[in-house]
C-alpha atoms as a printed R data frame, in Angstrom:
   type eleno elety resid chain resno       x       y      z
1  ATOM     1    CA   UNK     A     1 151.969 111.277 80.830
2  ATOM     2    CA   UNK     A     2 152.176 107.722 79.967
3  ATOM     3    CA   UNK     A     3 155.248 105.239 80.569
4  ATOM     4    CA   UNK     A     4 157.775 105.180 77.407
5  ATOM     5    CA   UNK     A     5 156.730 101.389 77.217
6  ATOM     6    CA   UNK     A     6 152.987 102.211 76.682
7  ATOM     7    CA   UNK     A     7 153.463 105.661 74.297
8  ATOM     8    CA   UNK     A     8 152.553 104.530 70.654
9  ATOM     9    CA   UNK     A     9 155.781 104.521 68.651
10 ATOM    10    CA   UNK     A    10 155.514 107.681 65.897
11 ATOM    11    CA   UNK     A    11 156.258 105.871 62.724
12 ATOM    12    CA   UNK     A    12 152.899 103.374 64.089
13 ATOM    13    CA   UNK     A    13 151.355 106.449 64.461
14 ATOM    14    CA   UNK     A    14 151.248 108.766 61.301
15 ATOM    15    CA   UNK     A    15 150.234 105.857 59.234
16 ATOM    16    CA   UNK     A    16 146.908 104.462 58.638
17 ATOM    17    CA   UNK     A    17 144.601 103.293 61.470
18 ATOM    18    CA   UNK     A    18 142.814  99.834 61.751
19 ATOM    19    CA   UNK     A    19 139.358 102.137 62.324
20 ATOM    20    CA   UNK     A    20 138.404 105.417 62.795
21 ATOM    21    CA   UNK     A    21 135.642 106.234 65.395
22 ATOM    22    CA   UNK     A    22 133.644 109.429 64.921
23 ATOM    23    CA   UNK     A    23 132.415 111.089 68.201
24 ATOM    24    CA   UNK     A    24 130.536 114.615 68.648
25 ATOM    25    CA   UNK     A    25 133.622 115.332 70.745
26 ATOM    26    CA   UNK     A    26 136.247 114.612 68.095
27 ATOM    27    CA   UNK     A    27 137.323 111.231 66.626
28 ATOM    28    CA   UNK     A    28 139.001 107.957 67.973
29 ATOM    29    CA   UNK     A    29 141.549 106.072 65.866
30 ATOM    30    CA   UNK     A    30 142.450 102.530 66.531
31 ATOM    31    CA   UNK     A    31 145.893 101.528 65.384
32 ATOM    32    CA   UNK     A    32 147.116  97.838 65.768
33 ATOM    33    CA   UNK     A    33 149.409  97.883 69.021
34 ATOM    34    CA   UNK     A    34 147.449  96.497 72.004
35 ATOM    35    CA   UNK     A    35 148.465  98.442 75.041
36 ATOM    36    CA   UNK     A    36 149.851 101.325 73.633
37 ATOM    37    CA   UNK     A    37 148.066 104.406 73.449
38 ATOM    38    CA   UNK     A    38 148.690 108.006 71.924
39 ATOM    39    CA   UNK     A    39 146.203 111.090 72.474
40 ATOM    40    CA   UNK     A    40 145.635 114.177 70.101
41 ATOM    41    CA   UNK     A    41 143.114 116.697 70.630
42 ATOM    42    CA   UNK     A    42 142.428 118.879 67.287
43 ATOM    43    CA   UNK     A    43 141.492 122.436 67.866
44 ATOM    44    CA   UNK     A    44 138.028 122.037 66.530
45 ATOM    45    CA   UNK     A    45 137.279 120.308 69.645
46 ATOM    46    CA   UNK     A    46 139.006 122.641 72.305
47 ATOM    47    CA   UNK     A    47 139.891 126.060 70.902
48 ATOM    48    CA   UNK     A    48 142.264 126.921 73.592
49 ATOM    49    CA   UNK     A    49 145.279 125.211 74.385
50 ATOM    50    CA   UNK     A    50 144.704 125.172 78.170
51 ATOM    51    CA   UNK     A    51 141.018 123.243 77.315
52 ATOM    52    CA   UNK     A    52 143.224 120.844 74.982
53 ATOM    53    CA   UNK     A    53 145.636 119.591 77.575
54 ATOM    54    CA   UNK     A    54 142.564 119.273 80.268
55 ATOM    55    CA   UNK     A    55 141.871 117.038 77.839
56 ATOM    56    CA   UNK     A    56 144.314 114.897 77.163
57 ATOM    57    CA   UNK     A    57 145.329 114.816 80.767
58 ATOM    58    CA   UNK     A    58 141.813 113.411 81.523
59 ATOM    59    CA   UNK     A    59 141.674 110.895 78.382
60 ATOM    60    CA   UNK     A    60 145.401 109.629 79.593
61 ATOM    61    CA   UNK     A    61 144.520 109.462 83.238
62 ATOM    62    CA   UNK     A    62 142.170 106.891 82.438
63 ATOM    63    CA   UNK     A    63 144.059 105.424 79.969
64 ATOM    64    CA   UNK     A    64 146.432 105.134 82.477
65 ATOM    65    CA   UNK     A    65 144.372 102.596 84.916
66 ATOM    66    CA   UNK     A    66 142.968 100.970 81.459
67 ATOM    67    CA   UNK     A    67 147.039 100.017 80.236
68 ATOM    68    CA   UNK     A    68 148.163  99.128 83.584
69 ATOM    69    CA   UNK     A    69 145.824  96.012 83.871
């Protein structure tokens, strides 16, 4: 999990992003808060919950070296 400082805030994040990014392996929304970051995985990527939060974990662990520099 991310430090509180570099979660995106949840009123920042049910509004409208800057730009939406559409990958085969889901999609990537950019909001407007440099080095804050937030991670969902929808279900039509990973079916399974277990396959979901293998990966977000991997998404934030790089995140993670990414917000820290």
């Amino acid at each position: 999990m991310l430090p509180k400082e570099k979660r995106l805030p949840h009123a920042v994040f049910v509004g409208r992003p800057l730009r939406r990014i559409r990958t085969p392996f889901g999609s990537v929304a950019i909001f407007p808060h440099p080095q804050k970051a937030a991670v969902v995985v929808s279900k039509k990527v990973a079916r399974r919950a277990v396959d979901r939060n293998r990966i977000r974990r991997r998404v934030l662990h790089a995140l993670r070296h990414t917000l820290t520099t």
